[in-house]
N, CA, C and O atoms as a CHARMM CRD file, in Angstrom:
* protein
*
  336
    1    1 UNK  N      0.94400  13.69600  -2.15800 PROA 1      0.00000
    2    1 UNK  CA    -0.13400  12.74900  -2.23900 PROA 1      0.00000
    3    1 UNK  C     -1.43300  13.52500  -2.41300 PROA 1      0.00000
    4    1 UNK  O     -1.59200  14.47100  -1.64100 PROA 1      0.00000
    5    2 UNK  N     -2.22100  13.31700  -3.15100 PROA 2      0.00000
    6    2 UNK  CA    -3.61600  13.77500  -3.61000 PROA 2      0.00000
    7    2 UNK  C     -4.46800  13.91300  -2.16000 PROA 2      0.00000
    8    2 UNK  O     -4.18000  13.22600  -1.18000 PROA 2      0.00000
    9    3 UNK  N     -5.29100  14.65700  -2.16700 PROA 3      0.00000
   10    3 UNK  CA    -6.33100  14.96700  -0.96500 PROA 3      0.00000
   11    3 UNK  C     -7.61900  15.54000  -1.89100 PROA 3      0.00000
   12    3 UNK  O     -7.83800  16.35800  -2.78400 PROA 3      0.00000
   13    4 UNK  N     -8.48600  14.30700  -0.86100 PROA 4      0.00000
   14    4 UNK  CA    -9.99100  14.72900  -1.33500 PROA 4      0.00000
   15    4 UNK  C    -10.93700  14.96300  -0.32400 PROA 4      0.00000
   16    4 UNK  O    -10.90700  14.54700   0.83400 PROA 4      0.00000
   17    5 UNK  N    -12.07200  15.91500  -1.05900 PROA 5      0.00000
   18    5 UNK  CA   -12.63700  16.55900  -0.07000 PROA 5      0.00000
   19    5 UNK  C    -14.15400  16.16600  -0.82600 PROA 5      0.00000
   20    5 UNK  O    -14.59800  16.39600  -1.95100 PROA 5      0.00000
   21    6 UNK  N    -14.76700  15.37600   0.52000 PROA 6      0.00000
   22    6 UNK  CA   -16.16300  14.70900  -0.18400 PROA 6      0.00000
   23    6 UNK  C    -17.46800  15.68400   0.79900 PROA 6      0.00000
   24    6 UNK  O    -17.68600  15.44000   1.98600 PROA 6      0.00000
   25    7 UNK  N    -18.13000  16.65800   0.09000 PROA 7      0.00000
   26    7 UNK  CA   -18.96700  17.28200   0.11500 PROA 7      0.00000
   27    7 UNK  C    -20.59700  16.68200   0.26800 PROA 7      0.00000
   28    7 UNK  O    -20.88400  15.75800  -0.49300 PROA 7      0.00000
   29    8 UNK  N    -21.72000  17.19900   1.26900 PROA 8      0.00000
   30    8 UNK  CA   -22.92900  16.88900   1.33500 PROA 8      0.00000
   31    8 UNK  C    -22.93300  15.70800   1.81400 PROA 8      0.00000
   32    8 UNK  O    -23.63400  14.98300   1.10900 PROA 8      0.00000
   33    9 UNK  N    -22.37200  15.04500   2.88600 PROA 9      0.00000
   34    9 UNK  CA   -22.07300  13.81200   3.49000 PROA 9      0.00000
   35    9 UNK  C    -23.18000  13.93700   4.54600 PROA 9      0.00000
   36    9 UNK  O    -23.17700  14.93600   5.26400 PROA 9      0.00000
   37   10 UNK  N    -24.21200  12.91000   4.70800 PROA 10     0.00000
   38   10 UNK  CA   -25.06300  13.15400   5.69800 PROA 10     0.00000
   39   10 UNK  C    -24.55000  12.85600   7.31400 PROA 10     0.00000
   40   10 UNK  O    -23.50200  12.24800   7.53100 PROA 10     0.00000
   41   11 UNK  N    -25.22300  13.24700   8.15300 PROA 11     0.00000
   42   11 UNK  CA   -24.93500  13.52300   9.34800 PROA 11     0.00000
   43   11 UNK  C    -25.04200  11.83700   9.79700 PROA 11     0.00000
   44   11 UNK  O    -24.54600  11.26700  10.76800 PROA 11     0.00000
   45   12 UNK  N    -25.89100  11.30300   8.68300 PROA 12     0.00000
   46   12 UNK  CA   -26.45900   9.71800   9.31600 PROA 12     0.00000
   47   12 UNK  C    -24.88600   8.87000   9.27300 PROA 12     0.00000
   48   12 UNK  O    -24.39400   8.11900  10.11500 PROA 12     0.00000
   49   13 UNK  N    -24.28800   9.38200   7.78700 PROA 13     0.00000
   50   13 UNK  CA   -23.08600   8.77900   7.45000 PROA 13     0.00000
   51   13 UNK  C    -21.97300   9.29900   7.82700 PROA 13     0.00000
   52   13 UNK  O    -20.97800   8.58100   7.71900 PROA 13     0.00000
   53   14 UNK  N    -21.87700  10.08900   8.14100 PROA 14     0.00000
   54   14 UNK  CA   -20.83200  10.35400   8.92900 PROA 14     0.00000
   55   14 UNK  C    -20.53200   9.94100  10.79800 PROA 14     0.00000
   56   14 UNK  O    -19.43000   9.86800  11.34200 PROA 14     0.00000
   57   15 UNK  N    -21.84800   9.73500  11.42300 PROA 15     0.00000
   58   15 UNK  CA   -21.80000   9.32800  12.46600 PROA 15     0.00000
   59   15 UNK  C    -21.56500   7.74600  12.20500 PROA 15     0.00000
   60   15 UNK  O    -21.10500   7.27700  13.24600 PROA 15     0.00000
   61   16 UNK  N    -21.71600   6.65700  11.12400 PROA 16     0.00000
   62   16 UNK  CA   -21.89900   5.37700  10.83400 PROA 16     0.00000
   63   16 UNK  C    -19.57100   5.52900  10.72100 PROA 16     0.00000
   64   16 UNK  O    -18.60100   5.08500  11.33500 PROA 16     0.00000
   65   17 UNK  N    -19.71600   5.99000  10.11200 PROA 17     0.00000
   66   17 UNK  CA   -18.47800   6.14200   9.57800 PROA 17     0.00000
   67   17 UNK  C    -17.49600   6.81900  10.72600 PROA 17     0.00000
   68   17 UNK  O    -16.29900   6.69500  10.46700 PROA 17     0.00000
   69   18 UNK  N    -17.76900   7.42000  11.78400 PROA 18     0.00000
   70   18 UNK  CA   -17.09500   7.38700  12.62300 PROA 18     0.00000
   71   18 UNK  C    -17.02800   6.20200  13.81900 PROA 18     0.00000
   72   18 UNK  O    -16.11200   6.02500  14.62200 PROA 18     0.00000
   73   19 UNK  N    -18.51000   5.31100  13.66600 PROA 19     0.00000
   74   19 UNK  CA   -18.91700   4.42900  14.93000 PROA 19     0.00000
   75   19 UNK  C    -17.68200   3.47400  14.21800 PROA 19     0.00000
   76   19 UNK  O    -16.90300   2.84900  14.93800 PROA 19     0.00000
   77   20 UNK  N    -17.60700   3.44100  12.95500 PROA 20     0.00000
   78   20 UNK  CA   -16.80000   2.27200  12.23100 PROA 20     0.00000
   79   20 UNK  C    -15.15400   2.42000  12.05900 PROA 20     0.00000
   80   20 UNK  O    -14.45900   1.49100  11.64800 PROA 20     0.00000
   81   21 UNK  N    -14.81200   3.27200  12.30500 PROA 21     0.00000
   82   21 UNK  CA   -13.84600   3.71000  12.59500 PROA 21     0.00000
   83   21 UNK  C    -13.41800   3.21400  14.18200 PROA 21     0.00000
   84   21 UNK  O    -12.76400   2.20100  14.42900 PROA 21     0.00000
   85   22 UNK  N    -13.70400   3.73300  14.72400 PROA 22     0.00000
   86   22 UNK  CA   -13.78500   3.47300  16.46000 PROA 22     0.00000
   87   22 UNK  C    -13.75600   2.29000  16.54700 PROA 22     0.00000
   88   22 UNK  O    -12.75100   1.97400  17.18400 PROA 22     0.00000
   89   23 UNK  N    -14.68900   0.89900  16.05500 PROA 23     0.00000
   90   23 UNK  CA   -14.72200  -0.75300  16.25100 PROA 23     0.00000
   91   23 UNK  C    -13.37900  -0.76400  15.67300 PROA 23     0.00000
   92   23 UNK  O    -12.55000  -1.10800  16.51600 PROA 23     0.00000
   93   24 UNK  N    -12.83300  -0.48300  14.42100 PROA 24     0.00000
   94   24 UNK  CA   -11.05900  -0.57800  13.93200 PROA 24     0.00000
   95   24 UNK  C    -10.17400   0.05300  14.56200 PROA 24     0.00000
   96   24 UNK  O     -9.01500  -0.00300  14.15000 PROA 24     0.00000
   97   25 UNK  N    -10.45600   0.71200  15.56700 PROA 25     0.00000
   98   25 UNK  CA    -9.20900   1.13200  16.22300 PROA 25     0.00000
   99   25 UNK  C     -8.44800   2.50800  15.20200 PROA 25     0.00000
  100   25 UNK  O     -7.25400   2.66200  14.94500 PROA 25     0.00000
  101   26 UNK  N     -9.27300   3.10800  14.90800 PROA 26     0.00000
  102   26 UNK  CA    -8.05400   4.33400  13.52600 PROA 26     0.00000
  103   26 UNK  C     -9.35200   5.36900  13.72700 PROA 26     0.00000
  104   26 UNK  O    -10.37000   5.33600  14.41900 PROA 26     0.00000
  105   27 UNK  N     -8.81200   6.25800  12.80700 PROA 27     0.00000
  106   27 UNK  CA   -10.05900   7.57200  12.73500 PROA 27     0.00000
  107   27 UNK  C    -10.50200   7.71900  11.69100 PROA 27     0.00000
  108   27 UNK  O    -10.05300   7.18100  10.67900 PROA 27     0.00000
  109   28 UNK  N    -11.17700   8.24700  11.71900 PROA 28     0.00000
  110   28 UNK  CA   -12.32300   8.41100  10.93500 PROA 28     0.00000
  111   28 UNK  C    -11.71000   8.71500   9.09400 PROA 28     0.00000
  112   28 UNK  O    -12.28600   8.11400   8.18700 PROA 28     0.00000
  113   29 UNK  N    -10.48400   9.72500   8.76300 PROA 29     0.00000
  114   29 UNK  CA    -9.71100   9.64700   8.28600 PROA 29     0.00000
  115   29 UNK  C     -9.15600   8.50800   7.41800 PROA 29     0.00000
  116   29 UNK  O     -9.37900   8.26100   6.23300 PROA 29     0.00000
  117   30 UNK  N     -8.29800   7.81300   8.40100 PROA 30     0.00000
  118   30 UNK  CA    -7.64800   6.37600   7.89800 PROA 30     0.00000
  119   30 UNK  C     -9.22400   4.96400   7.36700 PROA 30     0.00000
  120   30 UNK  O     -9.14400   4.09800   6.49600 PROA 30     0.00000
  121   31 UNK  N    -10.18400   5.20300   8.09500 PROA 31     0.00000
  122   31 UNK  CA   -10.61100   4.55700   7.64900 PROA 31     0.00000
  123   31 UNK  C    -11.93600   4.79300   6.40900 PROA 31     0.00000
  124   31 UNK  O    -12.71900   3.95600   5.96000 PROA 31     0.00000
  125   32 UNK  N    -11.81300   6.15000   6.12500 PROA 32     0.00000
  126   32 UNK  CA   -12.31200   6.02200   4.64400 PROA 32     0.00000
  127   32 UNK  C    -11.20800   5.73600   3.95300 PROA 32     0.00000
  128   32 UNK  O    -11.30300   5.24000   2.83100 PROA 32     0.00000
  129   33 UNK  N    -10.19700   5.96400   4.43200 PROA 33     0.00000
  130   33 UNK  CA    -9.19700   5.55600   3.28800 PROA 33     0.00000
  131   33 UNK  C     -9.21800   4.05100   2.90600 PROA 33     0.00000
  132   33 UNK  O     -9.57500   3.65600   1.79600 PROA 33     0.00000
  133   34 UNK  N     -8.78000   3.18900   3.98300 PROA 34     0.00000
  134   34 UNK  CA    -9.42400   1.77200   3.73400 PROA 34     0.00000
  135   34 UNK  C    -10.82700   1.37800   3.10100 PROA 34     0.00000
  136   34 UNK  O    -11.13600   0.29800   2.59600 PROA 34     0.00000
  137   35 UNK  N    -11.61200   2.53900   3.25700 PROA 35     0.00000
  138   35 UNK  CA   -13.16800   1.51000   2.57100 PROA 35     0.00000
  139   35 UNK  C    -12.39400   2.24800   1.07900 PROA 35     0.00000
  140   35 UNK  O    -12.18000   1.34000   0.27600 PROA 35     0.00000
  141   36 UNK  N    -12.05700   3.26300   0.67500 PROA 36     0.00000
  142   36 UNK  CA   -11.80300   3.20400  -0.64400 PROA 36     0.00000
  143   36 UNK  C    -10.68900   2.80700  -1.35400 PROA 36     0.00000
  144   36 UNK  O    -10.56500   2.56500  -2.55500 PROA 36     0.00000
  145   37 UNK  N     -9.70600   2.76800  -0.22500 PROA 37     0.00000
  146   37 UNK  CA    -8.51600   1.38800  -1.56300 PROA 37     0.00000
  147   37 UNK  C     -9.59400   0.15400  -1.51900 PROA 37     0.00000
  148   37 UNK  O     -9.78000  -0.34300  -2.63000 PROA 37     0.00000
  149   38 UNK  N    -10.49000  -0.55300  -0.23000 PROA 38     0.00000
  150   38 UNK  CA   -10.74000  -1.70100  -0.74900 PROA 38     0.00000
  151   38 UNK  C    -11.74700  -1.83400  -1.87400 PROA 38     0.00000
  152   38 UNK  O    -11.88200  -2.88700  -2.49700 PROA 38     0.00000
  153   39 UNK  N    -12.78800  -0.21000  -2.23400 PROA 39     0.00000
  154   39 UNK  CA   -13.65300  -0.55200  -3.16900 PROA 39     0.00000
  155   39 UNK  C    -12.94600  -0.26300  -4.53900 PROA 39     0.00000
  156   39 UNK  O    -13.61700  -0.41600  -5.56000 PROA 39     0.00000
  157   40 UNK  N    -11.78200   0.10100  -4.62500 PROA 40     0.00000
  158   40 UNK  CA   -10.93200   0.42900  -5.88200 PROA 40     0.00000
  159   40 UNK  C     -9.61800  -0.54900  -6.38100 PROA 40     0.00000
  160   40 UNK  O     -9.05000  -0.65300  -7.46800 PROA 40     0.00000
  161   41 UNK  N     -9.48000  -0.99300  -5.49800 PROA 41     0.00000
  162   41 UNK  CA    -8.39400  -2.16200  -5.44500 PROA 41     0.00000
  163   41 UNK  C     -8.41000  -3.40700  -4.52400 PROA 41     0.00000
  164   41 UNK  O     -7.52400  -3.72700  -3.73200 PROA 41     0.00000
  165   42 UNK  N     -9.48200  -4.00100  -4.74800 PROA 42     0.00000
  166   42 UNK  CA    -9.69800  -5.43500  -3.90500 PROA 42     0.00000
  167   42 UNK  C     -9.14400  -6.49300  -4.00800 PROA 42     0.00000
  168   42 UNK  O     -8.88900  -6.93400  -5.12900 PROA 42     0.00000
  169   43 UNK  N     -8.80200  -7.19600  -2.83900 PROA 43     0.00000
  170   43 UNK  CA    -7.48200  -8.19700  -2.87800 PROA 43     0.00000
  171   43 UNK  C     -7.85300  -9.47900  -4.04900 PROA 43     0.00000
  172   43 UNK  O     -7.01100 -10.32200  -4.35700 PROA 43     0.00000
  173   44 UNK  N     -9.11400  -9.45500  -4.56700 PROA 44     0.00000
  174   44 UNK  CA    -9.30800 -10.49900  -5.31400 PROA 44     0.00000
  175   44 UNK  C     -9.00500 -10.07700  -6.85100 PROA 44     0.00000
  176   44 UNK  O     -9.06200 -10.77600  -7.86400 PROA 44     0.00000
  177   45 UNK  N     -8.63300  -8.59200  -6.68600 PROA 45     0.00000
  178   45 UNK  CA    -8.41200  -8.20000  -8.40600 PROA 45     0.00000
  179   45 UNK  C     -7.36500  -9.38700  -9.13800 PROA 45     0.00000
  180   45 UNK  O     -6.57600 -10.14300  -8.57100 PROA 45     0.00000
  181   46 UNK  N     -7.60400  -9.27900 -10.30000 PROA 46     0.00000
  182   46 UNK  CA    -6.61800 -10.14300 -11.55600 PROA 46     0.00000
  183   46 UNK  C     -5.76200  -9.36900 -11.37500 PROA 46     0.00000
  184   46 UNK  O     -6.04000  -8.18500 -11.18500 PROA 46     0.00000
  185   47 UNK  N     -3.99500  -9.98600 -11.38600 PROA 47     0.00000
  186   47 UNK  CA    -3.14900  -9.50800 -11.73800 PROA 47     0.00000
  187   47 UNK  C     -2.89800 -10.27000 -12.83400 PROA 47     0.00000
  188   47 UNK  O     -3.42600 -11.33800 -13.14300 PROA 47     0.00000
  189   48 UNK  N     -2.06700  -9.65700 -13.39500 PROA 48     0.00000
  190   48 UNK  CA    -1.90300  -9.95500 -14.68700 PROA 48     0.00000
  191   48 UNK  C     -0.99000 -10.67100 -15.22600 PROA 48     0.00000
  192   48 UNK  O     -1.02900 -11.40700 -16.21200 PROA 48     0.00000
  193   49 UNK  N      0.18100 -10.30000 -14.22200 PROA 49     0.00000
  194   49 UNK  CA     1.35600 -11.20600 -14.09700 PROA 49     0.00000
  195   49 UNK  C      1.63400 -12.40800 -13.38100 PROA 49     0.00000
  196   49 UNK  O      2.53300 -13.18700 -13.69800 PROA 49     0.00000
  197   50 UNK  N      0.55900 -12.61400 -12.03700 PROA 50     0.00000
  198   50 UNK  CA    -0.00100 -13.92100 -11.72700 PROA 50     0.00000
  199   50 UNK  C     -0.61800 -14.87700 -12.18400 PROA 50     0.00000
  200   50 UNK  O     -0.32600 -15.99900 -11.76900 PROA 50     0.00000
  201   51 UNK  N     -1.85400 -14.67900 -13.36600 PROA 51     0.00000
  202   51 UNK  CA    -2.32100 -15.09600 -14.48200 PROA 51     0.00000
  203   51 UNK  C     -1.97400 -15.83600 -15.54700 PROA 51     0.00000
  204   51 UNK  O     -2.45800 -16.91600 -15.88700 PROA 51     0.00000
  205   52 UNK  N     -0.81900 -15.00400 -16.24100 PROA 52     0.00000
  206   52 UNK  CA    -0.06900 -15.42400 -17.19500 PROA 52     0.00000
  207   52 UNK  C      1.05400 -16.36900 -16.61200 PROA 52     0.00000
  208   52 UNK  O      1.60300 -17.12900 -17.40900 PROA 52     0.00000
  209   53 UNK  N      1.35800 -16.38100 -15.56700 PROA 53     0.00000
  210   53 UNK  CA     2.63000 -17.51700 -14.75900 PROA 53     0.00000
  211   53 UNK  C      1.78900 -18.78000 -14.25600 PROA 53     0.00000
  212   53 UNK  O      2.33400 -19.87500 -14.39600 PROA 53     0.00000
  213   54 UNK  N      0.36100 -18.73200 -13.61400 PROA 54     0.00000
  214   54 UNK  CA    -0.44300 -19.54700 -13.66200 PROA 54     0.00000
  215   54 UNK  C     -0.69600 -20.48500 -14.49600 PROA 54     0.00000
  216   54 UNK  O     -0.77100 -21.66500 -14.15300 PROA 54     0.00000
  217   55 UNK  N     -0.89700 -19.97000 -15.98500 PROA 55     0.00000
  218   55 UNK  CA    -1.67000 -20.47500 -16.94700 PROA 55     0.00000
  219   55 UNK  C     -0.36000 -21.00100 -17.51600 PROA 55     0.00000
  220   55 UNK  O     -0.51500 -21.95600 -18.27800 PROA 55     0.00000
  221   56 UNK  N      0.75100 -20.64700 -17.34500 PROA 56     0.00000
  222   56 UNK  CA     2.34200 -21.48700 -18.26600 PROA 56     0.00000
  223   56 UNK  C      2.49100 -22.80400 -17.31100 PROA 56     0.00000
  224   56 UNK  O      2.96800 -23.86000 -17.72600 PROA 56     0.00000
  225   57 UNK  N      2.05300 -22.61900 -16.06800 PROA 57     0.00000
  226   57 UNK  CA     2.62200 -23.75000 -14.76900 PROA 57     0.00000
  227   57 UNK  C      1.27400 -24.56600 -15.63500 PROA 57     0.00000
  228   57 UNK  O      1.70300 -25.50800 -16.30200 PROA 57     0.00000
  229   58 UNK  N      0.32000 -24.44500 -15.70100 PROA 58     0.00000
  230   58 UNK  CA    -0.74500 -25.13100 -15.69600 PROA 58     0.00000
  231   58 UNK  C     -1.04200 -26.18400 -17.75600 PROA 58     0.00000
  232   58 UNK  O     -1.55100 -27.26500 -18.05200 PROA 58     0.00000
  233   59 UNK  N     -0.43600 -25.14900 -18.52700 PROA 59     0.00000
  234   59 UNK  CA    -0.02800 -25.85300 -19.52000 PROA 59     0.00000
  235   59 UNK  C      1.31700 -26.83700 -19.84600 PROA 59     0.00000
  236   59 UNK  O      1.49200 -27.61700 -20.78300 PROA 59     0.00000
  237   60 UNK  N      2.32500 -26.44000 -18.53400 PROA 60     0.00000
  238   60 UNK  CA     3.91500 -27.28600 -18.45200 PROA 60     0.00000
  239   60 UNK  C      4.88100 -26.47900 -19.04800 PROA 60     0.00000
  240   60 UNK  O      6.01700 -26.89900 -19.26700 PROA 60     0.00000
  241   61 UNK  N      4.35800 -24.87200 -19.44500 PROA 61     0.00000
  242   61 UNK  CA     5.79800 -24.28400 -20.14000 PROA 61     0.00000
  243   61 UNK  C      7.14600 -24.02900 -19.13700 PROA 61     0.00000
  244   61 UNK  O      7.18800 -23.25500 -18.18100 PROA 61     0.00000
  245   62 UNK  N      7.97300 -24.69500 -19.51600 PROA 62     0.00000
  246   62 UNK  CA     9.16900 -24.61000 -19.03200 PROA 62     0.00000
  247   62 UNK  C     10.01800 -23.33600 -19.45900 PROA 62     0.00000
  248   62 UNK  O      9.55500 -22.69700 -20.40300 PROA 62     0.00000
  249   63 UNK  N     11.60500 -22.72800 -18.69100 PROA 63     0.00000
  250   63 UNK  CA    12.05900 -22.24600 -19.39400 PROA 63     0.00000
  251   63 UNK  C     12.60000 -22.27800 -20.36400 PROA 63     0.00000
  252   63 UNK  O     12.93000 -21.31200 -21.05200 PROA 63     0.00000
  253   64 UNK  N     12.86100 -23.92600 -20.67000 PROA 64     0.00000
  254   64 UNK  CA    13.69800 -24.27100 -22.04300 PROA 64     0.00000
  255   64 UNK  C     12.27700 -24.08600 -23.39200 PROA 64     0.00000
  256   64 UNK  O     12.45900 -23.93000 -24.59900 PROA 64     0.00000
  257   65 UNK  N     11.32200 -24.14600 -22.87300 PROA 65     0.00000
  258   65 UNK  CA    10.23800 -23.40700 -24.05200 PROA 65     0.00000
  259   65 UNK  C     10.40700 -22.38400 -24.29900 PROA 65     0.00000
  260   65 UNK  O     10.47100 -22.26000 -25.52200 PROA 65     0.00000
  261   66 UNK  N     10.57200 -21.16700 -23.60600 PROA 66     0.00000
  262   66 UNK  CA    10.71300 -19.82600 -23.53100 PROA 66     0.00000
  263   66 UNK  C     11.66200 -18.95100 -24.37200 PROA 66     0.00000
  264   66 UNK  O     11.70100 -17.86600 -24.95200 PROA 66     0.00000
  265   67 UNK  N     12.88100 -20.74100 -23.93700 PROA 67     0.00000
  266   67 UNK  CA    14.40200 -19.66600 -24.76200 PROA 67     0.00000
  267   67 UNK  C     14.50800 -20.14400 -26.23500 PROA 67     0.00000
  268   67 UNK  O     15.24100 -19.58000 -27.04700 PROA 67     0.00000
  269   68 UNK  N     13.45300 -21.60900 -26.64100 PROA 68     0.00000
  270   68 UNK  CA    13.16600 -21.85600 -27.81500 PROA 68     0.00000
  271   68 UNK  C     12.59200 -20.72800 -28.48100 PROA 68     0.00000
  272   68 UNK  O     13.38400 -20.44200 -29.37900 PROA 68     0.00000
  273   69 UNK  N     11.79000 -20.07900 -28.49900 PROA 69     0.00000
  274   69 UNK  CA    10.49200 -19.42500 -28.84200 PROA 69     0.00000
  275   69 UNK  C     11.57800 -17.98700 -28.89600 PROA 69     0.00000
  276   69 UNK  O     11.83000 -17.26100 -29.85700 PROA 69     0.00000
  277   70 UNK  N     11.89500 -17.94500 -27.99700 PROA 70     0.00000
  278   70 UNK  CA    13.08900 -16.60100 -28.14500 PROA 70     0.00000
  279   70 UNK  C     14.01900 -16.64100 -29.08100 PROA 70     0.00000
  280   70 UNK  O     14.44400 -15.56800 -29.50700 PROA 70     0.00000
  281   71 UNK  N     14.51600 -17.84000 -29.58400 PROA 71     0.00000
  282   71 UNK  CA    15.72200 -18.04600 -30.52100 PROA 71     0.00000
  283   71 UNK  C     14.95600 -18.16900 -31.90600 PROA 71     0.00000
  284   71 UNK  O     15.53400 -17.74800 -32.90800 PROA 71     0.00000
  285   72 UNK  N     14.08000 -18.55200 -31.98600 PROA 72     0.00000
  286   72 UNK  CA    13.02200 -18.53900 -33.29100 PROA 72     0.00000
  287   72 UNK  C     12.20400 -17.27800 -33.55800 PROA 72     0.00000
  288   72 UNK  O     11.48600 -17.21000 -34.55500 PROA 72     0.00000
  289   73 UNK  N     12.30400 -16.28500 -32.68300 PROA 73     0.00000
  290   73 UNK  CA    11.19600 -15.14600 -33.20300 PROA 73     0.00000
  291   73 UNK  C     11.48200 -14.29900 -33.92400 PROA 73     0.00000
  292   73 UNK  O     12.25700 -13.66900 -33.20500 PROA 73     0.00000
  293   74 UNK  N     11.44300 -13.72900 -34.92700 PROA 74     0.00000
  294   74 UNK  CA    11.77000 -12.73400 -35.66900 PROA 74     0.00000
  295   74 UNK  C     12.25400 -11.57500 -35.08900 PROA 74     0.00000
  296   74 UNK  O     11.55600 -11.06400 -34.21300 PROA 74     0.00000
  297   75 UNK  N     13.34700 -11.03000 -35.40700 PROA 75     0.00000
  298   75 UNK  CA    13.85700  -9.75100 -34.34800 PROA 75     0.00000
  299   75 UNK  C     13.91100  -8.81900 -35.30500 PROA 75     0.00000
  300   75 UNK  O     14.72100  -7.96900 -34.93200 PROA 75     0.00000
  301   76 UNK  N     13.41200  -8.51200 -36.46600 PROA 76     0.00000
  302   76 UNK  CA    13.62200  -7.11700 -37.22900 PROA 76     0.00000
  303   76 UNK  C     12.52700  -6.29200 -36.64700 PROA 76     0.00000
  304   76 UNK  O     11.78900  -6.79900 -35.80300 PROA 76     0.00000
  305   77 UNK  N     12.35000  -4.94500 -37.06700 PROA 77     0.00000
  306   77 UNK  CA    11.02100  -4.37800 -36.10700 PROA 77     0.00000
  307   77 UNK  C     10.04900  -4.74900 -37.44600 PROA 77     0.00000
  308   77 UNK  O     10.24300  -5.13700 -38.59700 PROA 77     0.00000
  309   78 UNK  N      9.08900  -4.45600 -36.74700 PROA 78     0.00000
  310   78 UNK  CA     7.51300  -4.30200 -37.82700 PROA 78     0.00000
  311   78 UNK  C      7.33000  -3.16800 -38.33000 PROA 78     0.00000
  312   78 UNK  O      7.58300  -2.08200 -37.80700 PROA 78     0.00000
  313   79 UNK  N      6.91100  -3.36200 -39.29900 PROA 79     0.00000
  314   79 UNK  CA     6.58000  -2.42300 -40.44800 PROA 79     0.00000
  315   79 UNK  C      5.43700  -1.50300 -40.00500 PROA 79     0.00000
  316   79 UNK  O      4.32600  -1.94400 -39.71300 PROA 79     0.00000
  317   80 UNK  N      5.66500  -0.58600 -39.98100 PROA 80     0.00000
  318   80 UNK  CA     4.44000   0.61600 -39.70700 PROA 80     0.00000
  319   80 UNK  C      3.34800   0.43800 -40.75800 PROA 80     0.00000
  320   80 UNK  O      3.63700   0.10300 -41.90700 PROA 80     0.00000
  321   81 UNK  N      1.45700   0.77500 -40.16300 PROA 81     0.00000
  322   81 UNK  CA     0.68600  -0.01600 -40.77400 PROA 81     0.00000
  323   81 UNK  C      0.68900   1.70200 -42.04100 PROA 81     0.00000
  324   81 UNK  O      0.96800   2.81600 -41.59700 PROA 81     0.00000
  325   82 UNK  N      0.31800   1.44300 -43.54500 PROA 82     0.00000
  326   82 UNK  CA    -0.08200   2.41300 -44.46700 PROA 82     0.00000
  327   82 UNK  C     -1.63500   2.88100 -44.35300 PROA 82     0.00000
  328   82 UNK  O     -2.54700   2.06100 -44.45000 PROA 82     0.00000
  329   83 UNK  N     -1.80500   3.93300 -44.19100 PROA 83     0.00000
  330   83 UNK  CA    -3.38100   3.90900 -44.53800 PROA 83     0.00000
  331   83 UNK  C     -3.34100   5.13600 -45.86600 PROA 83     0.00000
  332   83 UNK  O     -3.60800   6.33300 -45.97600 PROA 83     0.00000
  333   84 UNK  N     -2.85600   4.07000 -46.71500 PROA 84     0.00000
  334   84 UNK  CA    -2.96600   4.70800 -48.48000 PROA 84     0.00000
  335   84 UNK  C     -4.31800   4.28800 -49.00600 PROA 84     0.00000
  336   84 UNK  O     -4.65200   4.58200 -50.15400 PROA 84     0.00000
């Protein structure tokens, strides 16, 4: 697992960041780790695959649409583009 080492950290923030640690119950450690999964991956991000299952419930696509659309699609591959 990756390890980072954050340099020139003031004395102000590092004492904030340990008081905040201490109210969560973890150290100082575990809980930068939490402030930076939550500023890099926040529970409100788009997934993408929630989205797209959303938006089929919300238009009525069924699976019998799905296996239509599957039995009709062209299955040869595509032609690579020329740049002649």
């Amino acid at each position: 697992m990756p390890a980072v080492t954050i340099r020139n950290l003031s004395e102000e923030t590092h004492r904030a960041l340990k008081v905040r640690a201490a109210q969560h119950g973890c150290s100082a450690e575990a809980e930068m780790r939490a402030i930076l999964e939550n500023a890099v991956r926040p529970a409100s991000r788009l997934r993408l695959g929630t989205a797209l299952a959303e938006m089929s419930r919300k238009i009525g696509l069924t699976n019998a649409d799905v296996e239509a659309l599957e039995q009709t699609r062209d299955r040869k591959p595509a032609e690579p583009l020329r740049f002649e």
